[in-house]
LUMMI-43659 format. One record per residue (C-alpha): residue in one letter; x, z, y. Coordinates in steps of 0.2 Angstrom, whole numbers, plus 5000, padded with zeros to 4 digits. Layout:
BEGIN
AXZY
...
% end
This chain:
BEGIN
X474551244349
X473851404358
X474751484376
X476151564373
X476151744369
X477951824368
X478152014360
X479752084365
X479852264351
X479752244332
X478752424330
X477252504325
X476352454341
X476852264342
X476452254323
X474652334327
X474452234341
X474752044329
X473652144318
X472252164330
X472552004341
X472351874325
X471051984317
X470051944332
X470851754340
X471851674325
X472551534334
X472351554351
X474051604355
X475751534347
X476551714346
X478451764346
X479151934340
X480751994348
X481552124341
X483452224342
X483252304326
X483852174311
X482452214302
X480652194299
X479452344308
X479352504300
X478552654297
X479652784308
X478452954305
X479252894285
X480852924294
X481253084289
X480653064269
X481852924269
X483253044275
X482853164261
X482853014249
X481053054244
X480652884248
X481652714249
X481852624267
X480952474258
X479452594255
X479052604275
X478952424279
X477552374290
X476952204283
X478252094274
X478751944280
X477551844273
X476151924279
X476851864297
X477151694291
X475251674286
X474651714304
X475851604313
X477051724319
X478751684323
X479851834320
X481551844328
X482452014320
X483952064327
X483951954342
X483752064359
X482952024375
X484252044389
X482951984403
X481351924409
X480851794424
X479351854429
X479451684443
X479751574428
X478951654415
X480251664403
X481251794392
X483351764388
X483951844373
X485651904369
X485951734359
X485551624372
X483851584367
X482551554380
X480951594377
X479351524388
X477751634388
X476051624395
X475851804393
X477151944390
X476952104379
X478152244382
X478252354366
X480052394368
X479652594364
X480952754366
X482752784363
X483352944359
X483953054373
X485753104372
X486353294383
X487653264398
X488753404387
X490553424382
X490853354366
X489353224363
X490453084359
X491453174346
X491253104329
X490053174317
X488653174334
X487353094330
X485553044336
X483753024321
X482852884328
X482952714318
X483452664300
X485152624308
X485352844311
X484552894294
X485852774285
X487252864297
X486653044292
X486653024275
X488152934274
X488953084286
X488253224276
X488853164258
X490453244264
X489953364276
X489553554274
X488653614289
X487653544301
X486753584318
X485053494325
X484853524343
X482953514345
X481653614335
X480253494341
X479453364328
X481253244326
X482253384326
X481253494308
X481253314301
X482853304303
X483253464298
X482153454282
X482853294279
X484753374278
X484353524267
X483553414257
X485253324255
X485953494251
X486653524270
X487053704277
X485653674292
X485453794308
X484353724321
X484353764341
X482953754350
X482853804369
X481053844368
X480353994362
X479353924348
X479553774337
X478553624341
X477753694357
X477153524363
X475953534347
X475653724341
X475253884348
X476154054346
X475454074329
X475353924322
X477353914326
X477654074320
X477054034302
X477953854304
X479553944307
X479354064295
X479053914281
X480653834287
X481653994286
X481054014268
X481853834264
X483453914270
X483453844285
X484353944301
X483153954318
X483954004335
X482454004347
X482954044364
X484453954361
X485353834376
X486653724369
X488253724381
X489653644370
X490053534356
X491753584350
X492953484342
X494753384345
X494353244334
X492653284325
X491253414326
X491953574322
X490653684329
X489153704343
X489653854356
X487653914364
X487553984383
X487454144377
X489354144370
X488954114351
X489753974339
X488853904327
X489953814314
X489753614310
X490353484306
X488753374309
X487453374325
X485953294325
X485353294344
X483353274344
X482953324362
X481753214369
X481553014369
X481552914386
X480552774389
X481552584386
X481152514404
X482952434408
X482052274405
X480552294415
X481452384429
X482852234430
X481252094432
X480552214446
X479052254436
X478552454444
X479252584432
X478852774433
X479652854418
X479052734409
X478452564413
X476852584422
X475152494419
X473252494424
X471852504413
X472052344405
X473752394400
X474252244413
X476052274422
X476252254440
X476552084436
X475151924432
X475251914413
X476452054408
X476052194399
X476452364390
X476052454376
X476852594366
X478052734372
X478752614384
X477052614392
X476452734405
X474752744410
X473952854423
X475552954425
X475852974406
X476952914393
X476252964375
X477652984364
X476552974349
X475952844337
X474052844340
X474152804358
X474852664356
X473852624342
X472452634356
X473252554367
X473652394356
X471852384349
X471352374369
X472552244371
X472152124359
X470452134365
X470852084381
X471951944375
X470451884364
X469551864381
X468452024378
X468252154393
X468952314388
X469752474397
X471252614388
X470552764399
X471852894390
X472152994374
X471653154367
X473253194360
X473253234341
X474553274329
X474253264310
X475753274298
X476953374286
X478453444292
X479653524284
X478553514268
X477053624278
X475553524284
X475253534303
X473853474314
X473453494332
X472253424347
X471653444362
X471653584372
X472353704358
X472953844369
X471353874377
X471053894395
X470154014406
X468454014400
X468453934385
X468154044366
X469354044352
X468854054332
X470254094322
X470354114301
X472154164295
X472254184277
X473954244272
X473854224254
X473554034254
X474954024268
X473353964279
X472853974298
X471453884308
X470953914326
X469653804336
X469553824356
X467453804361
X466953764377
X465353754384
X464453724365
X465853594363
X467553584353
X468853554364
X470553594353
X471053654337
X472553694329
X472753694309
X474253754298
X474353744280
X472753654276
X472353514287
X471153434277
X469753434290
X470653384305
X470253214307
X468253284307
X468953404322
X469753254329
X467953174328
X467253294336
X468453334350
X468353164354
X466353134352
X466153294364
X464553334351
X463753514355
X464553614339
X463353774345
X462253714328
X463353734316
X464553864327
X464654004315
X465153904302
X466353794311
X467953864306
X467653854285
X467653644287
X466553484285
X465753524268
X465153694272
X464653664290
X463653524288
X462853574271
X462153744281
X461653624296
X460553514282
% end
């Protein structure tokens, strides 16, 4: 029997983090997974393709339960973690199950933010987060007309193509003055907006919601400005906070989110965090592949190796709304840096690279996304692109076939 290695957080991150771990040290820990969720991990980017039944919710599971079986991994679904003893080394779940641990792993991830306004606890509010909210929304809008999404970033569109899917009247509000600001520029969010609308979808850019209205359900969503939108569904997808309750409650140091050094080590011997509970040099990526990074650093520390998580160039690659959408790095482009841009209206088609000193530094792709993981590459790598510069923005196969 190995140490003890408790994993409190079924989701993408704890299940990469197995993955790595007994790829690398089958054996050398007896491992426990604790999660709240009565289920197996899944795939939540699949969320929204489950609310617009293109997919089933067995189709997003992670790894079945078998394959956790063959590496030794007891899995406790449904069973939460109410506290830690960082003095004894133990977690106490909600059963009254203690667990022991030689080492800790905090994966306990986000939970959707919910606005301080009028009217959020009416009926028919609801948050897209988990299986549990999909399996609310689509039973609420078998019998509902109209809905509202608060939110234009990447829940809030999934949620929203998700319900007109469903056959749902769907306006969405977003504060900001483009869609998805945290991943596009001006352009790129323009074209995105102007795909949703063609799917019939309402935009409100601008938009500050200041009441939900309703005596004993949603009835409609009144906007600073003094106009009503009418609904009898709201799906609020504002943001995500950080679960740090935990961690804050065993005196661990927590920021926004749960905060860790290089190593991914908490302020406490033997307890970590990875994932979007995690923040690590004053930030908390709410993204998948970070924690991806992260976990992969983890395990090889836990495997005895010596390795650092020194950040994340941010990247974003996925459909939305029906519409492929990638972004990285520095895609606005600051002072002194040079932008390459190819629009091509026709095929529904724009590109943009940011350069910077001979090297790539950010890119922002709409429509066809098929060489962004070679831009990622090469963000990432910090290669001089100056060789193959003028053909750069026309992809992979041109620019390296003119570069032979």
């Amino acid at each position: 029997m190995g140490e003890q290695l408790v994993v409190i957080g079924n989701g993408m991150a704890a299940t990469r983090l197995v993955e790595e771990l007994t790829r690398r040290a089958l054996g050398r820990y007896s491992i426990a997974v604790v999660g709240d969720e009565p289920r197996t991990a899944y795939n939540r980017v699949l969320l929204s393709s489950v609310l617009a039944q293109e997919i089933d919710a067995a189709e997003i599971e992670l790894r079945a339960a078998a394959w956790w079986r063959d590496r030794g991994v007891t899995l406790l679904t449904g069973k939460p973690a109410v506290s830690i003893d960082p003095d004894q080394s133990c977690v106490c779940l909600a059963d009254g199950t203690t667990l022991p641990f030689s080492k800790l792993v905090l994966a306990t991830g986000s939970r959707a933010v919910r606005l301080p306004l009028p009217g959020m606890e009416l009926p028919g509010v609801m948050t897209f987060r988990d299986l549990g909210d999909v399996d609310a929304i689509i039973a609420a809008a078998a019998k509902r007309r109209k809905a509202v999404v608060i939110g234009g970033g990447l829940l809030g569109l999934e949620a929203a193509y998700g319900l007109a899917k469903a056959g749902v009247d769907v306006s969405i509000v977003h504060l900001m003055d483009r869609l998805m600001e945290r991943q596009l520029d001006t352009k790129g969010a323009a074209l995105l907006k102007r795909a949703i609308e063609a799917q019939g979808i309402a935009v409100h850019l601008n938009a500050q919601t200041d009441e939900i209205e309703g005596e004993t359900g949603v009835r409609a969503v009144r906007l600073k400005d003094g106009r009503t939108l009418e609904a009898d569904l709201v799906i609020v997808a504002v943001g995500i906070s950080p679960n740090v309750a935990l961690a804050r409650a065993a005196g661990l140091s927590v920021g926004r989110g749960i905060m860790v050094n290089d190593g991914l080590q908490t302020s406490a011997r033997d307890i970590y965090a990875i994932g979007e509970c995690a923040e690590h040099r004053g930030i908390c990526y709410g993204l998948v592949e970070p924690a991806y990074e992260q976990a992969r650093v983890l395990a090889a520390h836990l495997a005895g190796r010596r390795e650092s998580y020194r950040g994340s160039i941010l990247s974003t690659n996925l459909k939305v709304s029906g519409v492929h959408v990638f972004s990285a790095g520095d895609f606005n482009g600051e002072a002194g840096t040079e932008q390459i841009v190819l629009t091509d209206p026709g095929l529904g088609t724009y590109k943009k690279l940011v350069v910077a000193k001979g090297r790539l530094v950010g890119a922002v792709l709409f429509g066809d996304t098929s060489d962004g993981l070679w831009y990622l590459d090469l963000i990432r790598s910090g290669a001089l692109v100056e060789p193959i510069r003028s053909d750069l923005i026309f992809g992979k196969a041109l620019a390296e076939r003119k570069a032979a």
